[in-house]
Residue frames relative to the residue before (quaternion, step in Angstrom):
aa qw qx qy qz dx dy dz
X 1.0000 0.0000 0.0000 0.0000 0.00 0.00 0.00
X 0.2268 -0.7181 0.6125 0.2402 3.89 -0.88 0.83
X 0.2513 -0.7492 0.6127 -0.0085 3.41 -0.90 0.96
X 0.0230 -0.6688 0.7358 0.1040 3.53 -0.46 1.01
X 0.1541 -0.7044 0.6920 0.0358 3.45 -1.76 1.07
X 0.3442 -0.7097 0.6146 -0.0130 3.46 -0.85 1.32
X 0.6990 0.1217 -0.1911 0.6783 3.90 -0.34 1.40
X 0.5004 0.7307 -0.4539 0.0983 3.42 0.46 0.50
X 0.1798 0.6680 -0.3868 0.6098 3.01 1.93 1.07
X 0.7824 0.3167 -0.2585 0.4698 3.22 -0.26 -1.11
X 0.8455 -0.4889 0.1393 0.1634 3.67 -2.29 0.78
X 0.5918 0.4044 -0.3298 0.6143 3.15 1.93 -0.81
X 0.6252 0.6101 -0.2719 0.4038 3.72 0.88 -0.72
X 0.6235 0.3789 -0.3323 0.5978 3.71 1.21 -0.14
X 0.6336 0.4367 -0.4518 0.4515 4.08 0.76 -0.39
X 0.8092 0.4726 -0.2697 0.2217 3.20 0.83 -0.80
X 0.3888 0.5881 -0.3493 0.6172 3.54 1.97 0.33
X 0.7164 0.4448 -0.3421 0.4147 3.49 0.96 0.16
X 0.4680 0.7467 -0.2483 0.4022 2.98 1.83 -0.57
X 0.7487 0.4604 -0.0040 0.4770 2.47 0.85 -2.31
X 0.5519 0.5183 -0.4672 0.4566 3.77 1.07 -0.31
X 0.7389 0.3834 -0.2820 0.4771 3.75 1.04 -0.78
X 0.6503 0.4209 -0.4098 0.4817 3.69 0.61 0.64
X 0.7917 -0.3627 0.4048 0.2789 3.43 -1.74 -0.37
X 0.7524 0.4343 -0.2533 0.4257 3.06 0.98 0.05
X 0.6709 -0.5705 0.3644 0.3029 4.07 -1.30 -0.15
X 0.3819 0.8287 -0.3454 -0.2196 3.53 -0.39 -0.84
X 0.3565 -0.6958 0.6089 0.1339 3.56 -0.55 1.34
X 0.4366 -0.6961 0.5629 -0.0892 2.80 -1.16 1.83
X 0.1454 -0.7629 0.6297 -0.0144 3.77 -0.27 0.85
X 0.0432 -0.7790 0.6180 -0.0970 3.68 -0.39 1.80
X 0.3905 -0.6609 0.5268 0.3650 3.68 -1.12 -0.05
X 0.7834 0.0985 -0.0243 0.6132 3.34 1.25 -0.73
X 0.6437 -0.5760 0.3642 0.3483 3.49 -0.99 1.85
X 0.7384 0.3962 -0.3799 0.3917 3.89 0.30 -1.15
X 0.5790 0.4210 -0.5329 0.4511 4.10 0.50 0.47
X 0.3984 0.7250 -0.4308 0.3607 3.79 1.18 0.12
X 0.7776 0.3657 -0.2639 0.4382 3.67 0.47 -0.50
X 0.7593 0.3980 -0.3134 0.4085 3.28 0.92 -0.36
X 0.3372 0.6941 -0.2564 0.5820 3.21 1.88 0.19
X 0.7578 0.4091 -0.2171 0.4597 3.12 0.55 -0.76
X 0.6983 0.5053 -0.3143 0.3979 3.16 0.96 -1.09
X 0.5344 0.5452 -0.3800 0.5223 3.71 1.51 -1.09
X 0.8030 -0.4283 0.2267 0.3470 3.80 0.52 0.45
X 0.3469 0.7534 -0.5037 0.2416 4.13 1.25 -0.11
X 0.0578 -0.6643 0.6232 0.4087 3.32 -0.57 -0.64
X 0.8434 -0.1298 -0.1422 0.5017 3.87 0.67 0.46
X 0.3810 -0.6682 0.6366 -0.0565 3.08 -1.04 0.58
X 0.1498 -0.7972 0.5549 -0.1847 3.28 -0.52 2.28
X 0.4489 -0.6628 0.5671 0.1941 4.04 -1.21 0.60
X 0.3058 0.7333 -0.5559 0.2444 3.17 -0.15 1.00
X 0.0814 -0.7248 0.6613 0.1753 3.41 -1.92 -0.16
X 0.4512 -0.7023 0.4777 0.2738 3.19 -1.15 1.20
X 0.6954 0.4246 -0.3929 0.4263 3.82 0.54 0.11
X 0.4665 0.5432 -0.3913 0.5781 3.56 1.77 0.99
X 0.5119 -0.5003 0.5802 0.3886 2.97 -1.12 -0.34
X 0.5909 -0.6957 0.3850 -0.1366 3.46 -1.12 1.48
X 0.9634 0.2007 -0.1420 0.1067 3.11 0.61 -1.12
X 0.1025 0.7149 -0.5442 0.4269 3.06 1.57 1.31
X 0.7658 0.3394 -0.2733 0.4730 3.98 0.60 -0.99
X 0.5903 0.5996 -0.3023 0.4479 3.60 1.05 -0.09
X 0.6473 0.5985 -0.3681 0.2955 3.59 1.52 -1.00
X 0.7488 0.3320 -0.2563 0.5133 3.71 -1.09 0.96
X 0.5129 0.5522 -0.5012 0.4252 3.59 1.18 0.08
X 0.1652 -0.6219 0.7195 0.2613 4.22 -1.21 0.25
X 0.7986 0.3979 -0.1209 0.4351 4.24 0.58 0.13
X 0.0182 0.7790 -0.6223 -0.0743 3.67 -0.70 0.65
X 0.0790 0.7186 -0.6805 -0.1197 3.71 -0.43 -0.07
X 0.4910 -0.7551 0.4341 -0.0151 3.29 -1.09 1.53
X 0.3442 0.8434 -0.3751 0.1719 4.04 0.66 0.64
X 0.4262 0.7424 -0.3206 0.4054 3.25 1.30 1.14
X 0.1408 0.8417 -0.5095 0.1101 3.15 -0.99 1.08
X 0.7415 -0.5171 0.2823 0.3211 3.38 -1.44 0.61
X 0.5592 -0.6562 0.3635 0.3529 3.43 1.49 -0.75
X 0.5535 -0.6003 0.4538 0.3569 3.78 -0.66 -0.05
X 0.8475 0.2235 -0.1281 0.4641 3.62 0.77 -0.69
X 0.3995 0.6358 -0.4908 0.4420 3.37 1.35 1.15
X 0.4588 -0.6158 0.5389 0.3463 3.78 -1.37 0.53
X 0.7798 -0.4867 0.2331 0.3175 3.33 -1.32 0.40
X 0.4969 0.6446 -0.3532 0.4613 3.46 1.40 -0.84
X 0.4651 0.5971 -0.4580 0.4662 4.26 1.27 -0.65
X 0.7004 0.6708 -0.1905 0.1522 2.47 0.40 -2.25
X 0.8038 0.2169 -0.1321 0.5379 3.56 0.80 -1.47
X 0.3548 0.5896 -0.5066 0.5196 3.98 1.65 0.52
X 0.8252 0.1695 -0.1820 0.5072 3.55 -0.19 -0.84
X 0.6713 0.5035 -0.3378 0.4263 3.93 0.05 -1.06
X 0.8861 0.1249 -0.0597 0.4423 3.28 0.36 -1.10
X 0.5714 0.3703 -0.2720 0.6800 4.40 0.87 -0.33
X 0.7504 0.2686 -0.4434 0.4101 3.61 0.08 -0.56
X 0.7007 0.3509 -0.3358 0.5226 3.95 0.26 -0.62
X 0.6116 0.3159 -0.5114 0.5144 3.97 0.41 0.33
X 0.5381 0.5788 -0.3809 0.4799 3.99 0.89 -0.19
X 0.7190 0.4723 -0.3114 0.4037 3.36 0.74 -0.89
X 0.6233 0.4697 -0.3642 0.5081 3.50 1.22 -1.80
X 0.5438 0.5350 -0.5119 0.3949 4.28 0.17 -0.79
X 0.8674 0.3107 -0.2297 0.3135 3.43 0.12 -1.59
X 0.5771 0.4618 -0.4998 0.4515 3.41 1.64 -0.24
X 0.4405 0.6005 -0.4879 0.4553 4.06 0.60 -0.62
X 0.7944 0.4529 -0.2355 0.3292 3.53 0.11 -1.31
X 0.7573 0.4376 -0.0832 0.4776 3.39 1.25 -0.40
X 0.3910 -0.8282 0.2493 0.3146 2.95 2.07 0.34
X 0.2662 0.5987 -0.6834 0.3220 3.82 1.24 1.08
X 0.4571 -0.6551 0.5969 0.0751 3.55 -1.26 0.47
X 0.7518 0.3942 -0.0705 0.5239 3.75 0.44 -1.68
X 0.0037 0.7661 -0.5804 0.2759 4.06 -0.18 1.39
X 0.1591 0.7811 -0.5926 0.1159 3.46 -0.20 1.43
X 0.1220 -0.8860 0.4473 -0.0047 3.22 -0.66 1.25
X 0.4113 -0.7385 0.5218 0.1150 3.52 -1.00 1.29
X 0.0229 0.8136 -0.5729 0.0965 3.70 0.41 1.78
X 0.3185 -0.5558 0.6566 0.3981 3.83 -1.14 -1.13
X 0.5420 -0.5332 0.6027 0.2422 2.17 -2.06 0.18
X 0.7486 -0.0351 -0.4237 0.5088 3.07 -2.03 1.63
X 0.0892 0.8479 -0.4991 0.1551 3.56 0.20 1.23
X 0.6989 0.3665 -0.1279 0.6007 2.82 1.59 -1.18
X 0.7071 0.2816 -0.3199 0.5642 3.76 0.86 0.71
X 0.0345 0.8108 -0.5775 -0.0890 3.74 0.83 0.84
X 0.5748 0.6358 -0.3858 0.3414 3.95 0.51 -0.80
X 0.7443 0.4939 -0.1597 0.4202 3.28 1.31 -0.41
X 0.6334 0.4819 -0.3120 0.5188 3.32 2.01 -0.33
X 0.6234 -0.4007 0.2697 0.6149 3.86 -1.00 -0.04
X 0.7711 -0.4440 0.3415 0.3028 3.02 -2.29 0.81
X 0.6938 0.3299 -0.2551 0.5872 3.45 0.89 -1.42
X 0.8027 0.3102 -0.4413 0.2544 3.46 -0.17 1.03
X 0.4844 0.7333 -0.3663 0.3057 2.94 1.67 0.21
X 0.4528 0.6291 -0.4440 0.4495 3.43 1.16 0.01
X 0.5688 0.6810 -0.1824 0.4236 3.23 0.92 -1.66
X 0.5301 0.6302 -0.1543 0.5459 3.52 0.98 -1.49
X 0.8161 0.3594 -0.2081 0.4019 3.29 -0.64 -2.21
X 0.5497 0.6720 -0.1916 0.4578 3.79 1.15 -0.62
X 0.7572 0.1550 -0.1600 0.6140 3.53 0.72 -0.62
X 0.1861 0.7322 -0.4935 0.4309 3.72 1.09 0.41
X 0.8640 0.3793 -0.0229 0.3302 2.40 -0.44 -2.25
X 0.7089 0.2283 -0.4095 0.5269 3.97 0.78 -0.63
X 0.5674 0.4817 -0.6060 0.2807 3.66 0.25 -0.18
X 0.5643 0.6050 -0.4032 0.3910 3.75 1.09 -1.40
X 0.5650 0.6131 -0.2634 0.4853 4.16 1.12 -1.67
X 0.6897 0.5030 -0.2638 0.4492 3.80 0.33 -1.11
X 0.6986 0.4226 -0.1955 0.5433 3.84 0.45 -2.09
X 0.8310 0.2484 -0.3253 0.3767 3.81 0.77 0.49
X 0.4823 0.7015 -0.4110 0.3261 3.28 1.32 0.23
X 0.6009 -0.5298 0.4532 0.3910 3.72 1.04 -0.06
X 0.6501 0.5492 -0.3159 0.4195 3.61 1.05 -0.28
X 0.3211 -0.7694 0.4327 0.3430 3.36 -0.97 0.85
X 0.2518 -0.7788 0.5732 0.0381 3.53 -0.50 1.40
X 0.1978 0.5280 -0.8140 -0.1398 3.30 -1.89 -0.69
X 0.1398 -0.7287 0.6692 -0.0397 2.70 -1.67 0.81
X 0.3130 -0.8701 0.3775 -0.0495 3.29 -0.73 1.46
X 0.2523 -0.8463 0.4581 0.1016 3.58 0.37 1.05
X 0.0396 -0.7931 0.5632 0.2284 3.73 0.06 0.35
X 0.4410 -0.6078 0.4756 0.4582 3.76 -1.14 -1.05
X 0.7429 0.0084 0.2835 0.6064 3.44 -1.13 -1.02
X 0.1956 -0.7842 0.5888 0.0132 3.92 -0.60 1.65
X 0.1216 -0.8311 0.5426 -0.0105 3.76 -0.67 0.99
X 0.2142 -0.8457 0.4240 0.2430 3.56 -1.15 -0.17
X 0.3280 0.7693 -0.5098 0.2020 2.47 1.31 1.22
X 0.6951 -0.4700 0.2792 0.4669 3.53 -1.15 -0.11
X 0.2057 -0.8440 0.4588 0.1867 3.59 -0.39 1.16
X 0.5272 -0.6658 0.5059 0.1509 3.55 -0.90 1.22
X 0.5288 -0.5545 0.5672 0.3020 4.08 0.21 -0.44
X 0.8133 0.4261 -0.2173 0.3313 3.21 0.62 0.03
X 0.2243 -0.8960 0.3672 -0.1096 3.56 -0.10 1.56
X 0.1080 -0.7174 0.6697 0.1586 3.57 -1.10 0.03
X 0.1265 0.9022 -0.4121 0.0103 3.04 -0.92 1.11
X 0.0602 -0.8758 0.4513 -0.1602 3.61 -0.13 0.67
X 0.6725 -0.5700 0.3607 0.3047 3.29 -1.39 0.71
X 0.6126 0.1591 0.1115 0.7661 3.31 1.57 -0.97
X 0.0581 -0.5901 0.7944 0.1317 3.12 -1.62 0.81
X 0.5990 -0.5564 0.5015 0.2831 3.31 -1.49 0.73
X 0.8604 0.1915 0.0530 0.4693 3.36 0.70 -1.57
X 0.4786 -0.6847 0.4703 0.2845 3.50 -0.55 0.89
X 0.1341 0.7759 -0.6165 0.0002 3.50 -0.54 1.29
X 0.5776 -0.5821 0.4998 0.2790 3.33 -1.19 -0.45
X 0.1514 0.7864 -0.5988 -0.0037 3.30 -1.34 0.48
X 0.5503 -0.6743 0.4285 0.2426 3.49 -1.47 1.15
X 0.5401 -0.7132 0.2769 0.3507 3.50 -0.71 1.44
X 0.5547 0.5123 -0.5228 0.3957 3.75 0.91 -0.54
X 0.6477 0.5401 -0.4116 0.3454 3.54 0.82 -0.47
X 0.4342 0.6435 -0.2573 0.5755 3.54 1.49 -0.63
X 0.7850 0.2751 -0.1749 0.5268 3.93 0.11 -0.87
X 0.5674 0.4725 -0.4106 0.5350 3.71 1.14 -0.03
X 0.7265 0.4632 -0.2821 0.4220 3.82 1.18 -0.38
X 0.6431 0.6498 -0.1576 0.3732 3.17 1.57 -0.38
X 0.3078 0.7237 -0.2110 0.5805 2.69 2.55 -0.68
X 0.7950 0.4523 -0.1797 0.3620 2.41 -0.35 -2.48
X 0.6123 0.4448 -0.4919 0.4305 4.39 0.29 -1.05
X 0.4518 0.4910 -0.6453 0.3719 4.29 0.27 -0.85
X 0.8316 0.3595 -0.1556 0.3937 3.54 -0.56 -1.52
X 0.6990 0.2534 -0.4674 0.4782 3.96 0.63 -0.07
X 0.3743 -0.7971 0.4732 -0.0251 3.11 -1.55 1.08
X 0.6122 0.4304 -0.2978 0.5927 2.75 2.40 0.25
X 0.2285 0.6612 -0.5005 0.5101 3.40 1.59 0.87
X 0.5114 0.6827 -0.4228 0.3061 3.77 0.35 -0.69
X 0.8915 0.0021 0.0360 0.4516 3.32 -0.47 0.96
X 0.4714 0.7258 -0.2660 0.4246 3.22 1.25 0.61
X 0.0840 -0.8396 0.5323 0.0689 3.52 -1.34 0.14
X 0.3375 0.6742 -0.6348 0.1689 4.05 -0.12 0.75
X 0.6882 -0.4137 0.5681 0.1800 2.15 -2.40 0.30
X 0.1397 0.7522 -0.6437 -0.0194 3.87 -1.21 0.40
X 0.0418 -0.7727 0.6331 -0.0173 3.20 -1.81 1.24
X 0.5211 -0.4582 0.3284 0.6409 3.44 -0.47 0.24
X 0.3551 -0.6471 0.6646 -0.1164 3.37 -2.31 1.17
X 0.2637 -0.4922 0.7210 0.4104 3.25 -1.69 -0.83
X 0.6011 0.5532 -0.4615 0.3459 3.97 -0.26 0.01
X 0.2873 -0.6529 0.6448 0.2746 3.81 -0.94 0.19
X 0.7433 -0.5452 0.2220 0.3179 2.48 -1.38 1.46
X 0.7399 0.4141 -0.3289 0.4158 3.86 0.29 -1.22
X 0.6497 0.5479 -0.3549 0.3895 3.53 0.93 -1.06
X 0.4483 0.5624 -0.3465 0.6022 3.95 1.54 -0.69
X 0.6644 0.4645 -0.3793 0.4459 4.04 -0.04 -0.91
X 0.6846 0.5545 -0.2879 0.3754 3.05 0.31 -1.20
X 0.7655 0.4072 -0.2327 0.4406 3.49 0.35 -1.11
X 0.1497 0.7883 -0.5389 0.2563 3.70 1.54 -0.57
């Protein structure tokens, strides 16, 4: 499967090009600028395309059967980012991947996405933002899942996960663990059309899918 990944620059988006280098599958790398292309490659792409997600896409998208969504505005951008990339750029993508007849749309949401009013103030924007594309995606006709981590860390992530339609409690988990699930959804087939929440666990990652 060729997998185009969107934020594959960014921390979950560099484990997971390592992942994907150690499995069955492809992944085109989407860069803004050509010189982040080699080192991209080496972390495991097999190519690595010029593109921007507040453009129009789908010349770098053509021949992909997969997107997996792991982009974002960042921590030290103003809100106007926020709904450019978080929210227009991942409803841009699902349109242009719909339009082009990819099918398989994995999206990198949060947890309590779907109840931002309820998370802190200075993140409810943040929230109200991934809402909206997860809400944009669960109606486009594509088979999606969408994965809600918690609190992202850097520590060193162990394979091991908890996972569930709903986590009661807001935990946390370390992004390599996050790109080891993102993998892991290519190959689960009961991910399809789905939506949970994951934090670090005792369960390995596939053995956690499974039970979904």
């Amino acid at each position: 499967m060729h997998v185009f990944i969107a934020g594959a620059n960014g921390q979950i988006g560099r484990f997971l090009l390592q992942e994907i280098a150690d499995s069955k599958h492809e992944a085109r790398a989407l860069v803004r600028h050509a010189d982040q292309g080699p080192e991209l490659q080496q972390l495991g792409a097999t190519e690595t395309v010029i593109g921007d997600l507040e453009q129009d896409c789908s010349e770098a998208m053509r021949g992909c059967d997969a997107v997996i969504f792991t982009a974002g505005s960042g921590p030290h951008t103003g809100p106007d980012k926020t709904i450019d990339v978080d929210q227009d750029g991942a409803i841009r993508l699902v349109d242009t991947a719909r339009a082009m007849g990819i099918k398989r749309f994995i999206m990198v949401s949060s947890m309590r996405a779907e109840e931002p009013e309820k998370g802190p103030e200075k993140l409810q924007h943040y929230l109200r933002a991934k809402r909206n594309a997860d809400e944009h995606l669960k109606s486009s006709g594509l088979n999606y899942t969408i994965v809600r981590p918690g609190r992202l860390t850097n520590d060193d992530g162990n394979g091991k996960v908890s996972v569930s339609e709903r986590q009661d409690a807001f935990g946390e988990i370390p992004r390599q663990d996050v790109a080891r699930v993102l993998s892991a959804v290519l190959d689960s087939d009961n991910t399809g059309n789905c939506v949970f929440d994951v934090v670090s666990g005792d369960v390995p990652v596939r053995d956690a899918l499974a039970n979904l």
